[in-house]
MMTF fields as JSON, N, C-alpha, C and O atoms, coordinates in Angstrom:
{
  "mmtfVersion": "1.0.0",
  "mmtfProducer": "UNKNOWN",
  "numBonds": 431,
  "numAtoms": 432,
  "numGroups": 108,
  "numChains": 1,
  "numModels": 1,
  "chainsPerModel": [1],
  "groupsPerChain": [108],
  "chainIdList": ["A"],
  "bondAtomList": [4, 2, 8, 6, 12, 10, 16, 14, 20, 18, 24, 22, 28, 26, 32, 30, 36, 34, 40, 38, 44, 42, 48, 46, 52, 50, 56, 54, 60, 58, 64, 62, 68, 66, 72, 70, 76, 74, 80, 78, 84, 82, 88, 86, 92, 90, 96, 94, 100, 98, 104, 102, 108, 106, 112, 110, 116, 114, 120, 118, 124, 122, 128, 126, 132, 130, 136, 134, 140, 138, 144, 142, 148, 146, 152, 150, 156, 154, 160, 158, 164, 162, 168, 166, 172, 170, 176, 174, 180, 178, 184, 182, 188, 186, 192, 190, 196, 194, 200, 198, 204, 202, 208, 206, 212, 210, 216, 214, 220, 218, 224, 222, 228, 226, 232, 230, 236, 234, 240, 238, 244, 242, 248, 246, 252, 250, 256, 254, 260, 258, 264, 262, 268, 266, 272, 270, 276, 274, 280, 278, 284, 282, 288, 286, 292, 290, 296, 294, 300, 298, 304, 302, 308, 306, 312, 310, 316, 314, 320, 318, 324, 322, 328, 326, 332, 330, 336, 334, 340, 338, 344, 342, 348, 346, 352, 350, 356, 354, 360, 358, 364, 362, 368, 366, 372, 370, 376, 374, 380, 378, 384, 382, 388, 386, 392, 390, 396, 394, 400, 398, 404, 402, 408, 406, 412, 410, 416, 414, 420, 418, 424, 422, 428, 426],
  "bondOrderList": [1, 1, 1, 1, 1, 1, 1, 1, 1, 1, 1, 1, 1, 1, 1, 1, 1, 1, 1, 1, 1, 1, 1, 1, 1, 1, 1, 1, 1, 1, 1, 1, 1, 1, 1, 1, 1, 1, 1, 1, 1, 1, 1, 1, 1, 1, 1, 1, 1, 1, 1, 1, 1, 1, 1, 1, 1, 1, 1, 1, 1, 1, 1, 1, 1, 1, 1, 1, 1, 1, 1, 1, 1, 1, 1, 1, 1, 1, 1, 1, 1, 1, 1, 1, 1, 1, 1, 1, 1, 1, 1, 1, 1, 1, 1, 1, 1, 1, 1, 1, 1, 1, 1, 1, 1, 1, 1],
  "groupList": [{"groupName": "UNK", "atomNameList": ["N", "CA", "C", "O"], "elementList": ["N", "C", "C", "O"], "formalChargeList": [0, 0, 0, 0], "bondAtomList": [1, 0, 2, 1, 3, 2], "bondOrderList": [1, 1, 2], "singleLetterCode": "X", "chemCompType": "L-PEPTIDE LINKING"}],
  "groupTypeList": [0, 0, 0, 0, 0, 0, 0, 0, 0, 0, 0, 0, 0, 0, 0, 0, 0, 0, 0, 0, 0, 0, 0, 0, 0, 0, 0, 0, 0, 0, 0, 0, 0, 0, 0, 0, 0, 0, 0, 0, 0, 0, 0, 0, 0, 0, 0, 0, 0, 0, 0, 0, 0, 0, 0, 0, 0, 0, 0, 0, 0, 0, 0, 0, 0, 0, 0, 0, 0, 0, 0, 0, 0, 0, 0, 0, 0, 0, 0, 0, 0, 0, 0, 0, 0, 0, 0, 0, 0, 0, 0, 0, 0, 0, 0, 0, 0, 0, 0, 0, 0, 0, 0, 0, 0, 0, 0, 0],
  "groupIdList": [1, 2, 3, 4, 5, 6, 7, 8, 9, 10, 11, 12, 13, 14, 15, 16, 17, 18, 19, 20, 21, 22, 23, 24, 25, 26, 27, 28, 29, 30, 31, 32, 33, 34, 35, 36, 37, 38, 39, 40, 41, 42, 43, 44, 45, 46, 47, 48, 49, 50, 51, 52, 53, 54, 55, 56, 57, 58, 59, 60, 61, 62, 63, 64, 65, 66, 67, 68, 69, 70, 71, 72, 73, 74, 75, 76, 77, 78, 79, 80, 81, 82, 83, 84, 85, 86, 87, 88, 89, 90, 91, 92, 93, 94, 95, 96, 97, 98, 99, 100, 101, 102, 103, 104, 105, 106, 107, 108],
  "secStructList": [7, 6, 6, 7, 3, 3, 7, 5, 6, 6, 5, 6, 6, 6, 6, 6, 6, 6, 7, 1, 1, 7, 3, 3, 3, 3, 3, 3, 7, 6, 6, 7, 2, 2, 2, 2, 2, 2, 1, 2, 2, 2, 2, 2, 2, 2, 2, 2, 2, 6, 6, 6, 7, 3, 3, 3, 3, 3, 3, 6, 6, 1, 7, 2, 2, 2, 2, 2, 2, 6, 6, 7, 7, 1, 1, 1, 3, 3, 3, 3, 3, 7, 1, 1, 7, 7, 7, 7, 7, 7, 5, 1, 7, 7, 7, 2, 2, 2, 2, 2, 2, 2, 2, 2, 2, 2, 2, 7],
  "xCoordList": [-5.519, -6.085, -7.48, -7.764, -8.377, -10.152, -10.38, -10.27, -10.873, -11.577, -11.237, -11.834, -9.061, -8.842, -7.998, -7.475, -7.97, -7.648, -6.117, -5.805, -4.845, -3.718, -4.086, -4.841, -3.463, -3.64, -2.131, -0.976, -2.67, -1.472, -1.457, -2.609, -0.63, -0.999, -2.43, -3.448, -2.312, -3.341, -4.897, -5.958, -4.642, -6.814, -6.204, -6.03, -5.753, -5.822, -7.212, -8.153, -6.842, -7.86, -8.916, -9.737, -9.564, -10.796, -10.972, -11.481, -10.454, -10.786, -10.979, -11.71, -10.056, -10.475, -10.813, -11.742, -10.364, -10.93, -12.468, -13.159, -12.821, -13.977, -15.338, -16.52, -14.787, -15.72, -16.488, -16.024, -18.407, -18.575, -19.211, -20.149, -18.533, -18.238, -16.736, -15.827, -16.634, -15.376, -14.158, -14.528, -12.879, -11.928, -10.603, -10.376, -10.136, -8.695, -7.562, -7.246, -6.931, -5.715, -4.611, -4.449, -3.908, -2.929, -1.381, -1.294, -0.574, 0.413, 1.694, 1.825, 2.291, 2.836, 4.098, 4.248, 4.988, 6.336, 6.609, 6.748, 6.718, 7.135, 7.884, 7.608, 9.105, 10.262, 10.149, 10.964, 8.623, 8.138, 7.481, 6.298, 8.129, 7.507, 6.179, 5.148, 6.091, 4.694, 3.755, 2.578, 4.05, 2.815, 2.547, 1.4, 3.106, 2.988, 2.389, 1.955, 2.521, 1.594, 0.032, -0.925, -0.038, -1.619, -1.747, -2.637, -1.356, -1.973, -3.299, -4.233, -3.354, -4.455, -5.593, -6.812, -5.167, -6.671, -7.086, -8.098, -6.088, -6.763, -7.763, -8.703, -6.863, -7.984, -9.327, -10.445, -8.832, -10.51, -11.694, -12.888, -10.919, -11.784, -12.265, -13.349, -11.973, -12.255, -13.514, -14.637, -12.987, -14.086, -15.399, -16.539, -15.002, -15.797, -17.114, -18.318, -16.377, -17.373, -17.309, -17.532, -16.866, -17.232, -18.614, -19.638, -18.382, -19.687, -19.963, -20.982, -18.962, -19.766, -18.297, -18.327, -17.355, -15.991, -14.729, -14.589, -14.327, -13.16, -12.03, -11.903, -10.778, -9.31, -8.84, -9.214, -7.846, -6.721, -5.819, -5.972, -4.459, -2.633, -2.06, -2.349, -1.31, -0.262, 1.325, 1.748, 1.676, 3.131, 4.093, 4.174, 4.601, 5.222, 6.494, 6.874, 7.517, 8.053, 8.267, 9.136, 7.161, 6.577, 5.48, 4.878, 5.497, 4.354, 5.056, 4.501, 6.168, 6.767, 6.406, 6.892, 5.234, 4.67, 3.708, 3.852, 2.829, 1.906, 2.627, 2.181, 3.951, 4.707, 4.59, 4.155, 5.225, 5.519, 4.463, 4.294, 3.578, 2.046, 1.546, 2.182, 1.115, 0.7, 1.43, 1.078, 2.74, 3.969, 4.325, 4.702, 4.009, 4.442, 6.173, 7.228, 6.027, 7.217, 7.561, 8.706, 6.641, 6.589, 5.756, 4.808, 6.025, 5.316, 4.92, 5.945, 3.888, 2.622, 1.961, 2.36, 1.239, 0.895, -1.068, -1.124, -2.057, -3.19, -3.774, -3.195, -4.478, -5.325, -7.037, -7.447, -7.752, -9.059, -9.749, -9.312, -10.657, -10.444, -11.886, -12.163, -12.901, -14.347, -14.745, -14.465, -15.591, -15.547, -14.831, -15.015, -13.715, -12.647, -11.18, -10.18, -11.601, -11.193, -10.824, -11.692, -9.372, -8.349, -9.254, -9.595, -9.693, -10.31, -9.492, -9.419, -8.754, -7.789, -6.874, -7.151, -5.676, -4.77, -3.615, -2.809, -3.559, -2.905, -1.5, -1.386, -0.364, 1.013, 1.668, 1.674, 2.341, 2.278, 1.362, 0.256, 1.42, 0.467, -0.77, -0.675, -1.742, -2.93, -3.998, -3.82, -4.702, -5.938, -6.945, -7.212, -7.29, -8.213, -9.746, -10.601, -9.861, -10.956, -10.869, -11.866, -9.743, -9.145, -9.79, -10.684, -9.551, -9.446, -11.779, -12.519, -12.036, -13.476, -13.942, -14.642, -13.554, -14.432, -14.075, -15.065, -13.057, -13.219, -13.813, -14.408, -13.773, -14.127, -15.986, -16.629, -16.625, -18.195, -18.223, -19.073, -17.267, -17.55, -18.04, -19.097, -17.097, -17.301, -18.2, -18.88, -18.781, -20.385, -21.458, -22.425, -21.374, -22.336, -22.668, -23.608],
  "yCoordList": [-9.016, -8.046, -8.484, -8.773, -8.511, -8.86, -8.081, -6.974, -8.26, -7.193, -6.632, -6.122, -6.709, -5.834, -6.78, -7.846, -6.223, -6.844, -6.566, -5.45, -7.561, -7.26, -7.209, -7.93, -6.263, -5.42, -5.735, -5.57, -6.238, -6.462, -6.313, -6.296, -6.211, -5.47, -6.463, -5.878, -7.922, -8.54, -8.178, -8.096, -8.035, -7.371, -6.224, -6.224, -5.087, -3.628, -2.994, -2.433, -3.396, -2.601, -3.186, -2.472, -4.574, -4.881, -4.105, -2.989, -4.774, -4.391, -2.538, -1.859, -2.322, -0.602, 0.177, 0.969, 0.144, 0.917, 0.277, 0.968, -1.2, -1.371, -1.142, -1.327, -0.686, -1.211, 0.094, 1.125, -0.241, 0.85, 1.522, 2.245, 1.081, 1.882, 2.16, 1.334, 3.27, 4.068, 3.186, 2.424, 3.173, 1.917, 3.661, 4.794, 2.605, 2.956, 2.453, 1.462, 2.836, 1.991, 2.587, 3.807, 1.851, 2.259, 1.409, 0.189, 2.207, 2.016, 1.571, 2.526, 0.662, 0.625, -0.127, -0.688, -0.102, -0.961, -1.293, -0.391, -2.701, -3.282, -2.613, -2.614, -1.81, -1.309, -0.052, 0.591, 0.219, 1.698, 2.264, 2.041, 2.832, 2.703, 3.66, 3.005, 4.785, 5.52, 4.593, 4.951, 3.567, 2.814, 1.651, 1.302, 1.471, 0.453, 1.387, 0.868, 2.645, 3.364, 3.754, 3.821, 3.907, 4.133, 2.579, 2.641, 1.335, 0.12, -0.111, -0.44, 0.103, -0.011, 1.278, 1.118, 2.117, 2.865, 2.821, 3.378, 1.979, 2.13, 0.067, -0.389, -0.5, -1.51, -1.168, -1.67, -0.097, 0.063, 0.519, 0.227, 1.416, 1.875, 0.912, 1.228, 0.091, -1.63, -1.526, -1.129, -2.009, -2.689, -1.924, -2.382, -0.592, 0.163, 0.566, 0.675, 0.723, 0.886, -0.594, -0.789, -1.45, -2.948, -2.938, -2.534, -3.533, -3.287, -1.835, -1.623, -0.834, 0.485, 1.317, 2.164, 0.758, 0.839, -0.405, -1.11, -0.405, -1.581, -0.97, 0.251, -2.047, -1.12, -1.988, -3.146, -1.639, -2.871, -2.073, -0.855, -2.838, -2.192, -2.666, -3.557, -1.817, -2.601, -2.412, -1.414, -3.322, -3.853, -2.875, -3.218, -1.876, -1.34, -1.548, -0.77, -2.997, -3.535, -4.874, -5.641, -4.995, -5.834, -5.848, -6.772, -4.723, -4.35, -2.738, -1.641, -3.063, -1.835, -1.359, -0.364, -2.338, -1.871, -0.335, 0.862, -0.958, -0.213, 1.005, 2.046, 1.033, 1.832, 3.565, 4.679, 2.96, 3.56, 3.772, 4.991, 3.169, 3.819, 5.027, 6.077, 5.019, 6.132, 6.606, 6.926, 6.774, 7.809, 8.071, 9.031, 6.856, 6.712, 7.348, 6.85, 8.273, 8.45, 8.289, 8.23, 8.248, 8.421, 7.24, 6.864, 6.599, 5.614, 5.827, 5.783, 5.999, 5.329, 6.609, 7.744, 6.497, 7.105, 6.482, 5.765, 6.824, 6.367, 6.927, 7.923, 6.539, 7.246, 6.878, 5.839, 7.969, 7.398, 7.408, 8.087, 6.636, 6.69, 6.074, 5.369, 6.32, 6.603, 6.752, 7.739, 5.33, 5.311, 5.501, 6.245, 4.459, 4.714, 5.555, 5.402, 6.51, 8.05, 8.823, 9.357, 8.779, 8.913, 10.163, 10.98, 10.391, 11.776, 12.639, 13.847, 11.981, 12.491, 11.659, 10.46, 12.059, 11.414, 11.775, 12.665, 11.022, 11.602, 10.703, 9.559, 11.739, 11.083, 11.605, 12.732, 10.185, 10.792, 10.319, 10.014, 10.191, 10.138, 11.092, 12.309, 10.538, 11.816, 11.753, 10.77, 12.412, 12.267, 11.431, 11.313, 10.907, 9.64, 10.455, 9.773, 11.622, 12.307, 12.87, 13.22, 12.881, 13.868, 12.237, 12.182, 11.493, 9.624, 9.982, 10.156, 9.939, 9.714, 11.202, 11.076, 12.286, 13.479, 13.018, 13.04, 12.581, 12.06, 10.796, 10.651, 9.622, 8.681, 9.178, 8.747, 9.993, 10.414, 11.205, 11.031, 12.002, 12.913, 11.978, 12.156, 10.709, 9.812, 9.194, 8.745, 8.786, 8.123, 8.625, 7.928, 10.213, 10.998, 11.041, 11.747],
  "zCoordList": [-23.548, -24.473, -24.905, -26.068, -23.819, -24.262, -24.74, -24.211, -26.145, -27.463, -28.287, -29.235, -27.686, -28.715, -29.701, -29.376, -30.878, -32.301, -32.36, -31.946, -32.9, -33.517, -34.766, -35.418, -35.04, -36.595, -37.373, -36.981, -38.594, -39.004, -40.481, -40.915, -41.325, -42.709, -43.37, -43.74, -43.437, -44.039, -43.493, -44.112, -42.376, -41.939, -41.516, -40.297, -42.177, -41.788, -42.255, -41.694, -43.684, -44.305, -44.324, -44.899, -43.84, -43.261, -42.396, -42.493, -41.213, -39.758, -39.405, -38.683, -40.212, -39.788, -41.086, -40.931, -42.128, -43.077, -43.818, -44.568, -43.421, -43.487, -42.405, -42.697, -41.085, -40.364, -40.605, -41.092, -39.956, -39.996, -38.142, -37.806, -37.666, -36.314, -35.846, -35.936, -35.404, -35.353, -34.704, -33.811, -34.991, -34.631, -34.305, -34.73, -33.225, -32.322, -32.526, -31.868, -33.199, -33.516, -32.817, -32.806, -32.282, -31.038, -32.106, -32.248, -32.574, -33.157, -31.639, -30.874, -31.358, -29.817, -30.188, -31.273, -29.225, -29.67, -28.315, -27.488, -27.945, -26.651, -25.892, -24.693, -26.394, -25.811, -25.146, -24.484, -25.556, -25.236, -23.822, -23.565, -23.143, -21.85, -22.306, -22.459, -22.49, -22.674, -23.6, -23.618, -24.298, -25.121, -23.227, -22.949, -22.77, -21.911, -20.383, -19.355, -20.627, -19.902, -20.473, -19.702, -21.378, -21.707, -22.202, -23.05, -22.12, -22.399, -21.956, -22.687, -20.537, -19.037, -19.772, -19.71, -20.226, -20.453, -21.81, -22.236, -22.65, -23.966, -23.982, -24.633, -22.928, -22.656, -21.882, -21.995, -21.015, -20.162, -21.362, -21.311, -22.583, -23.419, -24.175, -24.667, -24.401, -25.068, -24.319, -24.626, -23.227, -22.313, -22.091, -22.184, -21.759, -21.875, -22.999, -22.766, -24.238, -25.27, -26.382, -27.577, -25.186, -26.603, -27.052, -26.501, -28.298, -29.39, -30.039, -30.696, -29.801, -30.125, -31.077, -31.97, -30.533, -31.643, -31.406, -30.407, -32.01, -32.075, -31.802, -31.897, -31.308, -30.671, -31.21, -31.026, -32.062, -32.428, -32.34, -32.248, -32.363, -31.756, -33.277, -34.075, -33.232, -34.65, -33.533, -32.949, -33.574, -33.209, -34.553, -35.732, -34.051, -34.58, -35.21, -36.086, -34.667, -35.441, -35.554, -35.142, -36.283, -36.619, -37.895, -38.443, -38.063, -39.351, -40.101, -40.161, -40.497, -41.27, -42.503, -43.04, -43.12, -44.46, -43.564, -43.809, -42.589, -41.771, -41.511, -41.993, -40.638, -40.426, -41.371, -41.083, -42.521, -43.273, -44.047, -44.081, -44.756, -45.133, -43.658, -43.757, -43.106, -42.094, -41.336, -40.2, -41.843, -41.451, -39.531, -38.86, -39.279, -37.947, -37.603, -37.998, -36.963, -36.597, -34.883, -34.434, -34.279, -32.9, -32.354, -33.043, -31.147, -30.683, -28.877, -28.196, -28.23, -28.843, -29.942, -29.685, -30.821, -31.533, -32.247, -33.247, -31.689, -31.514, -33.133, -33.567, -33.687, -34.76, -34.329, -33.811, -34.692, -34.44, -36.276, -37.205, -36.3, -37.588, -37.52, -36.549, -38.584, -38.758, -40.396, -41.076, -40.964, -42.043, -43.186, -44.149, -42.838, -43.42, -43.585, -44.286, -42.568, -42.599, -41.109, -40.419, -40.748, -39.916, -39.376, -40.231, -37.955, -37.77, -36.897, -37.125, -35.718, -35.163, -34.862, -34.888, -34.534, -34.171, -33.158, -33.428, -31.929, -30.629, -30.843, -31.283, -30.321, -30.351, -29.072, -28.577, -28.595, -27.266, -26.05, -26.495, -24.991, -23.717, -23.675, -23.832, -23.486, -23.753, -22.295, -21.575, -22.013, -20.271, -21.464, -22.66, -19.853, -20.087, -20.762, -21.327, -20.629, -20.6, -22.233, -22.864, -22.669, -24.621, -24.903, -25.747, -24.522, -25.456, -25.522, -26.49, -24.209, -24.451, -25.405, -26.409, -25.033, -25.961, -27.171, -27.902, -27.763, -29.383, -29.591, -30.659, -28.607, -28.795, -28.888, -29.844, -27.934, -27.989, -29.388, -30.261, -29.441, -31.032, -31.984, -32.589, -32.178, -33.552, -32.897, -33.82, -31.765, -31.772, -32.327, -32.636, -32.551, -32.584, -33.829, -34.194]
}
């Protein structure tokens, strides 16, 4: 995982509600085959736009305060989130192409 951050309740609210370039948070649970299918493109997006937004995963059980503050009910479950402030949020498997048009929206 080059670049990307485990998120865990103690640097949540640094790492993403402080930063001020747009952050990916990929909510995922080991057991999950669809979080272990978009793993590979939510790292290419790392790689891709390192330096320009941050990706961190929260281990879904493993961080049940997290859980339950942002009402995770479904896993994988992505939030994009931009100055503090959740802008969209995909649940579910999504095209590699929905991940970049929001990821370019919040560059803009």
């Amino acid at each position: 995982m080059s670049g990307i951050i485990e998120l865990i309740e103690e640097n949540f609210d640094e790492v993403v509600m402080g930063s001020d370039i747009p952050v990916i948070v990929d909510f995922w649970a080991e057991w999950c085959g669809p979080c272990r299918m978009i793993n590979p493109l939510i790292e290419e997006l790392s790689s891709t736009y390192e330096g320009r937004i941050i990706v961190g995963k929260v281990n879904v059980d493993e961080q049940k305060e997290l859980v339950n503050k942002y009402g995770i009910r479904t896993v994988p479950t992505v939030y994009f989130v931009k100055n503090g402030e959740p802008k969209e949020k995909f649940t579910g498997s999504e095209s590699k192409e929905n991940y970049i048009e929001v990821i370019e929206e919040l560059l803009d």
